[in-house]
C-alpha positions as CSV (number, residue, x, y, z in Angstrom):
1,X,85.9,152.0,23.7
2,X,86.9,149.0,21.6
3,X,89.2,148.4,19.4
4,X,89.4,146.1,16.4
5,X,92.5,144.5,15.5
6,X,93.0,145.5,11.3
7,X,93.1,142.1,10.7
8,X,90.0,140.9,12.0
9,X,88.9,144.1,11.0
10,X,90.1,143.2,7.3
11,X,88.5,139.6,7.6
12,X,84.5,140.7,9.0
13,X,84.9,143.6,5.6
14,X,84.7,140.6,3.5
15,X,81.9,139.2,1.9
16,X,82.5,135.9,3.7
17,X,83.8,135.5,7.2
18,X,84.7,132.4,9.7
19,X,83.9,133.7,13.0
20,X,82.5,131.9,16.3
21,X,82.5,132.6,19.6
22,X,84.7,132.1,22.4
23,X,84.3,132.2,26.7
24,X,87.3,132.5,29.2
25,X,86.4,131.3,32.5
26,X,88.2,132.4,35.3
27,X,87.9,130.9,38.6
28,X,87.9,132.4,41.6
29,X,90.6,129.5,42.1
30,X,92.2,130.2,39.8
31,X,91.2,127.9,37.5
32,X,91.3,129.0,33.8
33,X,88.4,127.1,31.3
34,X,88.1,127.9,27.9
35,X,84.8,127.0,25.7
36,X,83.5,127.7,22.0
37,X,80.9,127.2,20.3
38,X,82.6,126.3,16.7
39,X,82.6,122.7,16.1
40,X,86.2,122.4,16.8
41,X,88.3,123.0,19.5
42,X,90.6,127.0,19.2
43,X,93.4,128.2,21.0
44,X,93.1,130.9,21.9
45,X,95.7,133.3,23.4
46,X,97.1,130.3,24.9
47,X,93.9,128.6,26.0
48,X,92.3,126.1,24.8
49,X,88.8,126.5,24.0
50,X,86.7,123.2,24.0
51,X,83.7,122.6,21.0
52,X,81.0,120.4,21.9
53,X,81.4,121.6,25.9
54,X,77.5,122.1,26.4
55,X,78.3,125.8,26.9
56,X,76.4,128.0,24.9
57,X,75.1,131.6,25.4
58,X,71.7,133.0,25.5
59,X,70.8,136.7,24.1
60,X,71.5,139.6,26.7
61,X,70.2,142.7,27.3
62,X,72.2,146.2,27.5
63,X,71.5,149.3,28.5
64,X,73.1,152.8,28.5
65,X,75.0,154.2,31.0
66,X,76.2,153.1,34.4
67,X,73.2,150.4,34.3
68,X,74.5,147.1,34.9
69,X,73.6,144.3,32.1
70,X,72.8,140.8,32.2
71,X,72.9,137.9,30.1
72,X,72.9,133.8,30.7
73,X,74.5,131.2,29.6
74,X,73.6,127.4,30.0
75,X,74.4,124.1,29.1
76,X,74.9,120.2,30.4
77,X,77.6,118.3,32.3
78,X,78.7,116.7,29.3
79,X,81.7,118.3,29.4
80,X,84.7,117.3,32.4
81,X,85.5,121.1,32.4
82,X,82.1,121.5,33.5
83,X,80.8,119.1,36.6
84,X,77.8,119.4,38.6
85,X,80.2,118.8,42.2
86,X,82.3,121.8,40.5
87,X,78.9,124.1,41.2
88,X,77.6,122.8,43.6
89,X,80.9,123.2,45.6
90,X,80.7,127.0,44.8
91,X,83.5,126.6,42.0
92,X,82.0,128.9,39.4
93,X,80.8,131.7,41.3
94,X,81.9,135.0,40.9
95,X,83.9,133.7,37.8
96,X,85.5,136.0,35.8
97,X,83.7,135.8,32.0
98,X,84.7,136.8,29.1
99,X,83.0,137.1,25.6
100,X,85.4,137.3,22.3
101,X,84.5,137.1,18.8
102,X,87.3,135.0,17.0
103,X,88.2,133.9,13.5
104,X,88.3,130.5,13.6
105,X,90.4,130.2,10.7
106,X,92.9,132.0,12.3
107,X,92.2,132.5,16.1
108,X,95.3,134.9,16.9
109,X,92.5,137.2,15.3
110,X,90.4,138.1,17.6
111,X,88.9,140.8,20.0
112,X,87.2,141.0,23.5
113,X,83.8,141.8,23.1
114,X,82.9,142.1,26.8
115,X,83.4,141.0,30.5
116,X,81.6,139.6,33.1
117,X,80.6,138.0,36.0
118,X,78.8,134.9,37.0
119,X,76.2,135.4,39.4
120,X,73.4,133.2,40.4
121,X,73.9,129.4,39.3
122,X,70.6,127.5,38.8
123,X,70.6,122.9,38.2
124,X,67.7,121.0,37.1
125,X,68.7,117.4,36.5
126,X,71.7,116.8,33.5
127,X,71.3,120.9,32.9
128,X,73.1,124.4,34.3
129,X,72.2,128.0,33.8
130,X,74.4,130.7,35.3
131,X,73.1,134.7,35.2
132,X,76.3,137.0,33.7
133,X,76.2,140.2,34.9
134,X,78.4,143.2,33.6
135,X,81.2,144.2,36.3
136,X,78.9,147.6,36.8
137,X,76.6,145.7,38.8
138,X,79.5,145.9,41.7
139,X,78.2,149.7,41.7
140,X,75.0,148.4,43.2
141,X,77.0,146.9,46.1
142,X,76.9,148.6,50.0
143,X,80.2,150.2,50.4
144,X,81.8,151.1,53.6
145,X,80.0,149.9,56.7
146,X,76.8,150.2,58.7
147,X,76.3,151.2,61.9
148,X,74.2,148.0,63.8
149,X,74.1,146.7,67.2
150,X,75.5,143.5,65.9
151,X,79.3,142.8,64.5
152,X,79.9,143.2,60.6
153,X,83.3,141.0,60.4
154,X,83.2,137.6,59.7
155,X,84.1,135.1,62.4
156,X,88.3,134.2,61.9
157,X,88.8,137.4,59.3
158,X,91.3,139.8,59.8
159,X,88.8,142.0,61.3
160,X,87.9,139.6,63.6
161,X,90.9,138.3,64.5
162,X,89.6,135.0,66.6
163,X,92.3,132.2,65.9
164,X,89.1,129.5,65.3
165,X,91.7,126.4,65.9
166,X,90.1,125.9,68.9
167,X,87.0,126.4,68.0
168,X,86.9,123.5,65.3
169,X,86.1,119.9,66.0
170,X,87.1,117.1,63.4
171,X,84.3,114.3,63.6
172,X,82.8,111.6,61.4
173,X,79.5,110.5,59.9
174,X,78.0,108.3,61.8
175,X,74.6,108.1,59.8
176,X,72.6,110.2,57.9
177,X,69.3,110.4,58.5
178,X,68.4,112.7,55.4
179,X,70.2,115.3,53.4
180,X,69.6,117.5,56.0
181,X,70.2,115.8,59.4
182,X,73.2,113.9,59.8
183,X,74.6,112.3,63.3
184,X,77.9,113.4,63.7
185,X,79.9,111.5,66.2
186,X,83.6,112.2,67.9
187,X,83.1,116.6,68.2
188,X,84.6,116.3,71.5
189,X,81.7,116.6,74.1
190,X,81.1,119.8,72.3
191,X,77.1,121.3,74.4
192,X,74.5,121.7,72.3
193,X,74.4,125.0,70.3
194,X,77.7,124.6,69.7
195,X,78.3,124.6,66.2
196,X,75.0,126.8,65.4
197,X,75.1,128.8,62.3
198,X,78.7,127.0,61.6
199,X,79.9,125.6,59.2
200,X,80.7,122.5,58.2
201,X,83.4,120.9,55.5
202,X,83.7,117.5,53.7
203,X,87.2,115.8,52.8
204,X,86.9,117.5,49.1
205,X,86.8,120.9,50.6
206,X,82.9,121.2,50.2
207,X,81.9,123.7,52.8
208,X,78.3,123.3,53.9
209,X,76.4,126.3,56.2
210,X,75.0,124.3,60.0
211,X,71.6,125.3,61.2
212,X,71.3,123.9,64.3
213,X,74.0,121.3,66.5
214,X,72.4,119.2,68.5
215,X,74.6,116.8,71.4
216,X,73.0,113.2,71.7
217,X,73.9,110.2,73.7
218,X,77.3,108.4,73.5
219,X,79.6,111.4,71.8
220,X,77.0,111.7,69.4
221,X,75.6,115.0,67.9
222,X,73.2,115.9,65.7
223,X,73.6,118.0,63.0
224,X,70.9,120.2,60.7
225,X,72.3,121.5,58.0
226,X,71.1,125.1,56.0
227,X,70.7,123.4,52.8
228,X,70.3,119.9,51.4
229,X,73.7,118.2,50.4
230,X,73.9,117.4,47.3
231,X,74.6,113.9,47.5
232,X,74.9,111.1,50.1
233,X,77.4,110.5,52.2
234,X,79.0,107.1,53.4
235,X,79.2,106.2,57.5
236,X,82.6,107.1,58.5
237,X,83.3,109.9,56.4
238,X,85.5,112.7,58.4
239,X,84.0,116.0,58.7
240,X,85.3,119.2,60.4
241,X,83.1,121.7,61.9
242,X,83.3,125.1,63.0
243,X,82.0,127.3,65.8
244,X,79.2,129.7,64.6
245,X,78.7,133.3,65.7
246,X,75.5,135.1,65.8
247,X,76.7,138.8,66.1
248,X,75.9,139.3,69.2
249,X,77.9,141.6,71.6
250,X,77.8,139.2,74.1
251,X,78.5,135.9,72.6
252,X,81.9,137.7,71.6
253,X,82.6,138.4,75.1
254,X,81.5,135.2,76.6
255,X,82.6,132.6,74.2
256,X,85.4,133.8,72.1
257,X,86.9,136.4,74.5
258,X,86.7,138.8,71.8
259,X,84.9,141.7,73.3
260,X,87.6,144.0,72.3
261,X,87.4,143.4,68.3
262,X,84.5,143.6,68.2
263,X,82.9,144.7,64.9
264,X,79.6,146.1,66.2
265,X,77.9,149.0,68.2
266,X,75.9,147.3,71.0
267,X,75.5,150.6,73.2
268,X,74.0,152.6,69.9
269,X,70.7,153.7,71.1
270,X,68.1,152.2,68.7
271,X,64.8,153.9,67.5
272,X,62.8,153.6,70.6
273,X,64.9,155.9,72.4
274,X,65.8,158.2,69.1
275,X,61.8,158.7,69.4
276,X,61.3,159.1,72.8
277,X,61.0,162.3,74.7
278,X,62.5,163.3,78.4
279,X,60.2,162.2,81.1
280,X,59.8,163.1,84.8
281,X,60.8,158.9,85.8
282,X,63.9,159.5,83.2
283,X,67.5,159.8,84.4
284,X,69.0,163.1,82.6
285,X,72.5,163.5,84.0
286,X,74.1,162.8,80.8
287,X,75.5,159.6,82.1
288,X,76.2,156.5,79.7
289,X,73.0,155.2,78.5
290,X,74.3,151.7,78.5
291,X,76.6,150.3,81.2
């Protein structure tokens, strides 16, 4: 339930009132960014909120219940608390949001009308939208874990355990052939296959996800990349790349030596033998089914 302070309480009774909005952004960094959409800048509970950010909210729906909402809001890189390397690097999402109604005359009045989260982040040219959804959409999310023939941890976690230092190369551009391919060179002699479904991270701390490592002549590799990067990048720049797992049983075995953490169930039985029936050419001595 919420809770009006009296004195904004006092202040929206009157026949006039000097409200805006307000947004606390939360990083998962972090970072705390504060935006408004008066026409000067508030403080407000120690944060400053910044007018004339290119943030600004667009209507969102509720509904009853557990059911999560959503909302959006958008706006332009005019702002330097806003920046389009900030989202593309990932910066934003899963940002803590949150909506207050504030008298601007006087913003130590004030309430919290609502928190959220960000959730998908969409560009087009000089312009951002980001989806806000209401922390009840983290209902919606798979708890606990599911039993697969391939492991659920991800490669270096705690579950995991693999220490990935040696399992990382440091490199450097040698040319880019588009924002997709790159030739890497100085990975080491890594073989081909290498750095599949890796990763791959840029000076700034941009992590990008690999597709496909390729080894070329002369130390050279080359390097498809998930995604497009976002911008280009200069021969020479330094890279580092890391080893990419595909979940299988036996690429945990064979190339990490991690058989015994792993995070799977390769011997589960899948749904050809759940539907099959005994046979006369079947062995029945309720052996292992898998050795």
């Amino acid at each position: 339930m919420r809770t009006v302070p009296p004195t904004l309480a006092a202040h929206l009774a009157m026949d006039a009132t000097t409200t805006c909005h307000a947004w606390r952004v939360t990083r998962t960094d972090g970072v705390v960014l504060g935006f408004t959409d008066h026409d000067e800048d508030l403080i407000l509970a120690g944060t400053r909120c910044r007018a004339a950010s290119g943030f600004s909210a667009s209507e969102s729906e509720a509904a009853s219940g557990m059911a999560a909402n959503s909302g959006e809001v958008s706006g332009g890189f005019s702002s330097e608390a806003i920046t389009e390397a900030d989202l593309a690097a990932g910066r934003f999402d899963r940002a803590k949001v949150e909506l207050f109604l504030v008298n601007w005359a006087d913003s130590s009045h004030y309430v919290r009308l609502e928190v959220r989260e960000i959730g998908e982040v969409t560009r087009s040219g000089d312009r951002f939208s980001a989806e806000l959804r209401s922390m009840a959409h983290r209902l919606d999310q798979p708890q606990g874990r599911i039993y697969g023939r391939r492991c659920d941890a991800r490669l270096g976690d705690e579950r995991c355990r693999v220490s990935l230092a040696a399992f990382r190369a440091s490199g450097q551009v040698s040319q880019q052939l588009d924002r997709s391919r790159l030739i890497v060179s100085g990975l080491g002699g890594r073989q081909s296959g290498f750095f599949d479904q890796g990763e791959m991270q840029f000076a700034d701390g941009t992590v990008v996800l690999v597709d496909r490592h390729e080894r070329q002549a002369d130390d050279a590799s080359l390097v498809t990349l998930w995604l497009p990067l976002e911008r280009d990048l200069a021969a020479g720049e330094g890279v580092v790349l890391t080893a990419g797992c595909d979940k299988r049983f036996s690429t945990c075995r064979q190339r990490f030596g991690n058989g015994l953490n792993f995070r799977g169930f390769p011997h589960m039985p899948g749904a050809d033998f759940s539907y099959s029936y005994a046979g006369a050419n079947g062995s029945h001595d309720g052996g292992p089914l898998f050795s």
